[in-house]
N, C-alpha and C positions, 0 to 999 in steps of 0.2 A: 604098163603095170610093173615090169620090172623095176624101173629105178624106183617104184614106192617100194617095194622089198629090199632093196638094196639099201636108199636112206634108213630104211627103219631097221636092216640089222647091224646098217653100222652106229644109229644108236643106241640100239641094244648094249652093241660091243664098247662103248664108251660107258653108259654104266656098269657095263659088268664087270671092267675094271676099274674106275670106282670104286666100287664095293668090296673089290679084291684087295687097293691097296687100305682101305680101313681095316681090312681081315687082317694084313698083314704089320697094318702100325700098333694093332691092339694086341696080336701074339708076340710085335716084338716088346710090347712093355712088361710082358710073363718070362722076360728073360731066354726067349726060343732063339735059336741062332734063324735068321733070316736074310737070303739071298735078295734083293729088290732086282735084281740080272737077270734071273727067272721067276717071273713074279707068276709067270701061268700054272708050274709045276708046284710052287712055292705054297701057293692057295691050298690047293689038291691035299698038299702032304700038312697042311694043320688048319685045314677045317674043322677034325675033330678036336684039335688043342683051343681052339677061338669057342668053339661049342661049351666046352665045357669050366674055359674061362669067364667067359659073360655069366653062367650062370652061375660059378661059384659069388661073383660080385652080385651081382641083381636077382638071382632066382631065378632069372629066366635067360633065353636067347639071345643073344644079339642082332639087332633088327639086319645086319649086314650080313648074317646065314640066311638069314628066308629072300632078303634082296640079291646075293650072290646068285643064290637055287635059280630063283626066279629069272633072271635075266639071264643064267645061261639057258632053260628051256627055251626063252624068246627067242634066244641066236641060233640054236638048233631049229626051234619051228619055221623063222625067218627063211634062213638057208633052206630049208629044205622047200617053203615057198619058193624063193625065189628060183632054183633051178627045176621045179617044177614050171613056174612061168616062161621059160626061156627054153625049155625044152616044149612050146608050141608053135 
């Protein structure tokens, strides 16, 4: 049972950056100075610049905030399965 925790958080963690470097190809087109070297801190620090981009353009969200959110809960709930299974 661990290694099905294991494949699946490191799926997780391949979309979740994914979604990360769309966060950060779409912030760099608003002219945001953008590090691609720390793409994990990079995310963090203009989340709220991506948010409020996509919706000055479309009205709404960009599908790559609720997908970002969403797949790092997966890697958190993952991990915490999985060292929950290996701690039996």
């Amino acid at each position: 049972m661990p290694l099905t925790w294991l494949i699946l958080l490191v799926l997780a963690g391949i979309v979740n950056f994914v979604f990360s470097f769309l966060i950060l190809k779409e912030v760099a087109g608003e002219n945001a100075k953008v590090n691609y070297f720390e793409i994990r801190w990079q995310v963090h620090k203009h989340l709220k610049t991506y948010k409020s981009a996509t919706r000055a353009k479309t009205g709404r969200v960009g599908s790559a905030y609720y997908g970002y959110l969403g797949s790092l809960g997966l890697l958190i709930a993952f991990a915490l399965l999985l060292l929950n299974s290996l701690g039996r």
